[in-house]
C-alpha positions in Angstrom: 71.6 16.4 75.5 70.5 17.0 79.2 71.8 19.8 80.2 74.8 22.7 78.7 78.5 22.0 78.5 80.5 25.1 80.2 84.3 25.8 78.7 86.3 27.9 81.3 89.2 29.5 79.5 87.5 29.2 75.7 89.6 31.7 74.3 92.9 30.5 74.9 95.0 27.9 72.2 93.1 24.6 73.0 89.6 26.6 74.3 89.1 28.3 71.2 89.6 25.2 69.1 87.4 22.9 71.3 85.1 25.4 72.1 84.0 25.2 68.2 84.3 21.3 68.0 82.2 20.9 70.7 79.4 23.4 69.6 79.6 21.3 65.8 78.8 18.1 67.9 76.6 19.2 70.3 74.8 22.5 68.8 75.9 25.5 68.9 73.7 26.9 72.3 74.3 23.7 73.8 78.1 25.1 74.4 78.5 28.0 76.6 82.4 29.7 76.2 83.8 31.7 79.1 87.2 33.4 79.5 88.4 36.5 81.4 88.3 38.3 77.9 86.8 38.3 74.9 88.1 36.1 72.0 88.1 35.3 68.2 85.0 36.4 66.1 83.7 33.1 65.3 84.2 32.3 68.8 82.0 35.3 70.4 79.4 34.9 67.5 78.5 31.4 66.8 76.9 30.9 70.7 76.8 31.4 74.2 79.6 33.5 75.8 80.2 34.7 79.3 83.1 37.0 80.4 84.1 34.8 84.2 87.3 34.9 86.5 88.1 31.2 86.9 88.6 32.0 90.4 85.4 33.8 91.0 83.6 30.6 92.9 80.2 32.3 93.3 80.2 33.6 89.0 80.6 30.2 88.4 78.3 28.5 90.4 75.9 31.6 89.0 76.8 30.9 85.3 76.3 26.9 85.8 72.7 27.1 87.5 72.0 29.9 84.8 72.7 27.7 81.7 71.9 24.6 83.4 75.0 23.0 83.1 75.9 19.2 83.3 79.6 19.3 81.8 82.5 21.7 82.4 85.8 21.8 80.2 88.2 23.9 82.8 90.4 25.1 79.6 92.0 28.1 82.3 95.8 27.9 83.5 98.6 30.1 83.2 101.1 28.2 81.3 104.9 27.1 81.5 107.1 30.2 80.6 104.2 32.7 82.1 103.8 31.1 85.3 107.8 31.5 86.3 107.4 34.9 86.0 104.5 34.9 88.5 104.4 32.1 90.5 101.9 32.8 93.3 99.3 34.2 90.7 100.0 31.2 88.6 99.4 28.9 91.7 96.5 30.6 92.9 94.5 30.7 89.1 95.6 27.1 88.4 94.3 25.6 91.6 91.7 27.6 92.7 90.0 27.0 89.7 90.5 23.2 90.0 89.0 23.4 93.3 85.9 25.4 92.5 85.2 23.1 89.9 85.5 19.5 91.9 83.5 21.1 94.6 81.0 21.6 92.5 80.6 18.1 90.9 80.9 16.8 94.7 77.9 19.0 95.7 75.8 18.0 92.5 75.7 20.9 90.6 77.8 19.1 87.5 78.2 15.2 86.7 81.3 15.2 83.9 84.3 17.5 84.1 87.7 17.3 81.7 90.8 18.9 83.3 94.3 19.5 81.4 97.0 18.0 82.6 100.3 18.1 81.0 103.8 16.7 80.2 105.0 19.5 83.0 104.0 16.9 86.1 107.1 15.3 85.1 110.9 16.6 86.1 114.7 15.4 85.7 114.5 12.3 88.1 111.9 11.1 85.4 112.9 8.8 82.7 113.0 10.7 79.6 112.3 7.8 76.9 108.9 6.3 76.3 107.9 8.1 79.8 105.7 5.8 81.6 102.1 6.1 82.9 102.9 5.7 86.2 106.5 6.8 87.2 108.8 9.6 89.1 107.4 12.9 89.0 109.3 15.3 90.1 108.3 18.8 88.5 110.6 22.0 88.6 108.1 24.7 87.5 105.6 26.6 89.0 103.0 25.0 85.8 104.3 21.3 86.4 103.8 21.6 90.1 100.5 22.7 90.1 99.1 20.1 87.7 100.6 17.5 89.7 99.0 19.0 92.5 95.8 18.8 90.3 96.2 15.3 89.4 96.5 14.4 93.0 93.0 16.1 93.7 91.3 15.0 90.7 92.0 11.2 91.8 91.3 12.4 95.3 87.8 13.5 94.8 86.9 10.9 92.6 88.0 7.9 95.2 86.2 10.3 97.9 83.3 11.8 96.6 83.1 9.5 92.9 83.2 13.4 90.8 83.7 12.4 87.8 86.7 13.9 86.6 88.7 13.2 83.3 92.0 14.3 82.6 95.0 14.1 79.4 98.2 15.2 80.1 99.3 17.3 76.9 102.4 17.5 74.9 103.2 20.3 73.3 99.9 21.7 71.3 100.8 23.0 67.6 98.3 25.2 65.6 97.9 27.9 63.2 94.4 28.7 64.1 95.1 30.7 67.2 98.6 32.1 69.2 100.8 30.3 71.0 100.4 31.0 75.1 103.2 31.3 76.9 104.4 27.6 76.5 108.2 26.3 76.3 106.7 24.3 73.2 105.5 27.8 71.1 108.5 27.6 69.4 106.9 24.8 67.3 104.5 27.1 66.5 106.8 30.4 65.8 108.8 28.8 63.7 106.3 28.4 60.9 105.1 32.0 61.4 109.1 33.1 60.7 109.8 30.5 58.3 106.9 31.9 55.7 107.4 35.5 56.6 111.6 35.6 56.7 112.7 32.1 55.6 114.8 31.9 59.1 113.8 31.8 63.2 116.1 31.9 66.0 114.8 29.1 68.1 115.1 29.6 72.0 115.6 25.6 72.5 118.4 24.4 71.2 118.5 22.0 68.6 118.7 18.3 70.0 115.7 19.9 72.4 113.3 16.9 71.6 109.6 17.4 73.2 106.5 15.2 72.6 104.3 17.1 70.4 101.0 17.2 68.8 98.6 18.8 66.2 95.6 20.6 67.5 93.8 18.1 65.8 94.7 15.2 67.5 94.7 17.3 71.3 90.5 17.7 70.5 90.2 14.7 68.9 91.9 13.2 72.3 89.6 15.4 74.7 86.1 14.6 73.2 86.9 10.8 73.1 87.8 10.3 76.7 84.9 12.7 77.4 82.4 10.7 75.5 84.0 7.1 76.8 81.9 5.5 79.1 82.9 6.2 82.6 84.0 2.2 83.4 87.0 2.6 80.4 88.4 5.7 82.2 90.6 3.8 84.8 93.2 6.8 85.4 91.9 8.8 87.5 95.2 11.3 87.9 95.8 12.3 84.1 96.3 10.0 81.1 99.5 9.7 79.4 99.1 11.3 75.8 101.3 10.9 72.5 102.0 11.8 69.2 105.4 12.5 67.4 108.4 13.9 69.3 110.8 15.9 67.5 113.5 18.2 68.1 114.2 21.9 66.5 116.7 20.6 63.9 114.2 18.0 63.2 111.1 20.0 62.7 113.9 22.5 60.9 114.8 20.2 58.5 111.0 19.1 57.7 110.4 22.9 56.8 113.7 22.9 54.3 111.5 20.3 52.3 109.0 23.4 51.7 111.1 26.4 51.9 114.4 25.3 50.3 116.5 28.2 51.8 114.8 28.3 55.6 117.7 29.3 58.2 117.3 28.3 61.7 119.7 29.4 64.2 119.5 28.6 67.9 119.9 31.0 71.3 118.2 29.1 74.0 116.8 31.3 77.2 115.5 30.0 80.5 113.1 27.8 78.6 116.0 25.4 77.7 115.9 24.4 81.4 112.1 23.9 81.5 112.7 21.8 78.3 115.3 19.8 79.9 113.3 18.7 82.8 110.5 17.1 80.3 110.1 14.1 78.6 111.5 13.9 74.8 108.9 10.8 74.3 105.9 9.4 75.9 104.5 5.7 76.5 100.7 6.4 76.1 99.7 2.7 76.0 97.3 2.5 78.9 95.3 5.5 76.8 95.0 3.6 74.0 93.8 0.6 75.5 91.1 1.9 77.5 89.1 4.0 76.0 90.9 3.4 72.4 93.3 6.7 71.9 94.2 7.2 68.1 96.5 10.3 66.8 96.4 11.0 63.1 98.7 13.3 62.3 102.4 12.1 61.9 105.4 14.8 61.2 105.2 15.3 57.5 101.3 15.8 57.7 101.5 18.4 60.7 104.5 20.3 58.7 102.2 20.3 55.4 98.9 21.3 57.3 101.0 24.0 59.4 102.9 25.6 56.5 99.2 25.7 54.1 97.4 26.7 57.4 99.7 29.5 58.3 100.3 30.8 55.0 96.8 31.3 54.3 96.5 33.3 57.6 99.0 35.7 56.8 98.0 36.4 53.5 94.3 37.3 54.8 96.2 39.8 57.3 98.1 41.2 54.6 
């Protein structure tokens, strides 16, 4: 391959993941991980790895001539439930970044970038079932602003300047692999931890919450595809619709109970409730699949199975 892939924000729950898939692909120098701190073991050891402020312009520049890099995955945001509690430093991280990045690509120094986008661009006004591509968006967060702010851009620069720019917006990410960020989805993830370790878990949605979801899995699987698709299939500019299952506490609750016969789940919802409420509970991802040929593999029962073995295993090597 001409040229080193970058990954901004490597250590976090979708960096660390893709940060590995990428270097099994690619090789493992080929793939050079960044964050503001330093991550997982097998992260830090099997290549490359930079410590870099995604808002640091001249580091980055720095670290892309250094490794010669062609590709960057900007992995770095402050997420959902963290950014209400700082707004302004979750605004200035989230879109400074962005920029830093784009201006790159526009200047030359990169051809292929992936951005995250995320369910968050949407809000209340938006219709809730089988959310379309294209529709309302009306965010009420600090998290959904920014990345519709960052859609906007990405289209921008790519109509303006042709940057080549490529962009999923997630649903909630589930994984046993690494901790849960800050998102109103973690609960998906907390409740396995609880539900091996104490057989109950106070959930802080309540139980009809239903979110669009996804295995890790699938989220990597869904970023390397529209990364490797050739540039004429990726037709949304903005951010692509993405979709697995959608489930709801009680749901994902009674999934567990098939495992763990005497699991308890009660509910106390916090301010997350009202992020939850102003997001999708399904997602029309059509236009993904038909362009560059979006697949997910892993339905409810197989992401309950894989989660409960996945955690279980981790726990017991902590012990």
């Amino acid at each position: 391959m001409a040229g080193r892939i970058l990954i901004i924000g490597a250590c976090g729950q979708i960096g660390t993941e893709l940060t590995l898939k990428l270097r099994e692909i690619h090789g493992n120098d080929q793939v050079v991980a960044s964050d503001i701190r330093e991550g997982a073991e097998e992260l830090m050891q099997s290549g490359p790895f930079e410590i870099l402020n995604a808002t640091d312009e001249a580091h980055i520049k720095e670290i892309v001539e250094k490794y010669e890099v062609k590709e960057v995955y900007l992995m770095a945001a402050m997420l959902s439930a963290t950014a209400e509690k700082a707004p302004m430093k979750a605004w200035d991280l989230n879109m400074d970044s962005l920029f830093h990045i784009l201006n790159l690509a526009k200047d030359g120094k990169i051809d292929k970038i992936f951005w995250p986008s995320s369910i968050a661009v949407f809000g209340p006004s938006t219709p809730k079932d089988q959310t379309p591509q294209t529709t309302v968006m009306e965010p009420t967060t600090v998290y959904g602003i920014s990345k519709q702010t960052g859609e906007r851009w990405c289209e921008y620069y790519f109509r303006k300047f042709g940057v080549d720019v490529r962009s999923i917006r997630y649903p909630g990410i589930i994984s046993y692999k690494t901790l849960p960020g800050g998102g109103t989805t973690d609960y998906a993830i907390e409740i396995f931890h609880e539900a091996i370790k104490n057989s109950k878990y106070t959930s802080f949605l309540a139980k009809d919450a239903a979110l669009p979801m996804m295995y890790m899995d699938d989220a990597i699987k869904a970023t390397v595809d529209i990364m490797e698709a050739p540039a004429e299939k990726v037709k949304v500019r903005s951010s692509y619709n993405l979709a697995a299952i959608s489930f709801t506490p009680e749901i994902l609750a009674d999934e567990i109970k098939k495992h763990i016969n005497d699991f308890e789940i009660t509910y106390e919802p916090d301010f997350r409730q009202n992020i939850a409420e102003s997001w999708p509970s399904s997602i029309d991802d059509s236009s993904a699949r038909e362009d560059w040929g979006w697949t997910h593999d892993f339905d409810l029962d197989k992401m309950t199975t894989t989660m409960l073995e996945g955690v279980g295993k981790t726990l017991k090597e902590k012990a």
